[in-house]
N, C-alpha and C positions, 0 to 999 in steps of 0.2 A: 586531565584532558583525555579525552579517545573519541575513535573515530565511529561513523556509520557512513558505513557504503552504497552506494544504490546504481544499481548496473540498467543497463537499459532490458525493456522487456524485449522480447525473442517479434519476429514480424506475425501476424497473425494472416494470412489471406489477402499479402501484400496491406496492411495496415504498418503505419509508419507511429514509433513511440519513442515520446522523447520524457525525459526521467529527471531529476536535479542529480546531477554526476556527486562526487565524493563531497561529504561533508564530514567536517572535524569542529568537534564542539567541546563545552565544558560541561562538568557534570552539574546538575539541576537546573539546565538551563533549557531549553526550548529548541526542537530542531521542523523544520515542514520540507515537506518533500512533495514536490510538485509533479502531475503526470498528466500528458495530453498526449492525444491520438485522434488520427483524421478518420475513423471509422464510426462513420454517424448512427453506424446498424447496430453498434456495441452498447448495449442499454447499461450493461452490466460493468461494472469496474469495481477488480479485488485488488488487494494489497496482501504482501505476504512478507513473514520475516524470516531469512534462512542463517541459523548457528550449527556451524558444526557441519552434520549431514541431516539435520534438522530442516524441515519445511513447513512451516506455520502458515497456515492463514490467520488473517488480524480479521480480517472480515472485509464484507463487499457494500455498494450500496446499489439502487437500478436508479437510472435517470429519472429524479425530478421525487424519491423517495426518501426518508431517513435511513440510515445506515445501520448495518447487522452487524454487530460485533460480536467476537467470538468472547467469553466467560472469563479471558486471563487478559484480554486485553480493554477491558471495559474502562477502565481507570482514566489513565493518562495517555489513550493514543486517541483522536480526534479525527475521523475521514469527515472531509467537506466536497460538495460535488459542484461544482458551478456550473457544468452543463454535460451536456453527455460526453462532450470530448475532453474534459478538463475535469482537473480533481487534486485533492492533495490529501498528504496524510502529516498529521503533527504529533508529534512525544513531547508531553510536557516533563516538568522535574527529572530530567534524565538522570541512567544511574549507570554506572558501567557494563552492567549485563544488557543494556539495550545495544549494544556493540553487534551490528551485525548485517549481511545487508539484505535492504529492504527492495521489495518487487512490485511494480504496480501492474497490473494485467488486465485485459475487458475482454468481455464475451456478451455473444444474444440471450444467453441462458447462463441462469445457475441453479445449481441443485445439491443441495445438501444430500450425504448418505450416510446414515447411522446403523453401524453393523452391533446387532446382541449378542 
């Protein structure tokens, strides 16, 4: 058994966000983590998994789009968007390295940047 954490995200421009607080699960089994926010102007909703001093992005999706996942998280993490204010994220077959806690954040924009 171990845990995953999920903190609330930070206010953005007086935007109010509520998170699924602490979750304790067993390993291979299925965890979703829920995130809503009253910011209708926020198209964009990411998720992020922080270990260590580590900051991941799992990936984003924009309202009413399929979702971008990032290359290591392609597998077993699932973003679902229900509407622009609502969203979750799921790890399926958990395994104790997903120990960690997870972020849900939204913005008007997003933008990828690839340094060579």
């Amino acid at each position: 058994m171990f845990r995953i954490e999920t903190l609330l995200c930070w206010p953005a421009n007086c935007v109010n966000f509520e998170q699924t607080p602490l979750l304790i699960v067993n390993q291979s089994s299925e965890a979703k983590i829920n995130c809503k926010h009253d910011g209708s102007s926020l198209l964009v909703m990411l998720w992020y998994r922080q270990q260590s001093m580590s900051l991941d992005l799992i990936g984003y999706s924009y309202s009413g789009s399929p979702p971008n996942k990032e290359p290591e998280f392609k597998d077993r993490f699932t973003q679902t968007r229900e509407k622009t204010e609502t969203g979750s994220l799921t790890i399926s077959e958990l395994v104790l390295s997903d120990s960690a806690i997870y972020y849900c954040a939204a913005s008007t924009q997003c933008h990828k940047i690839s340094f060579y």
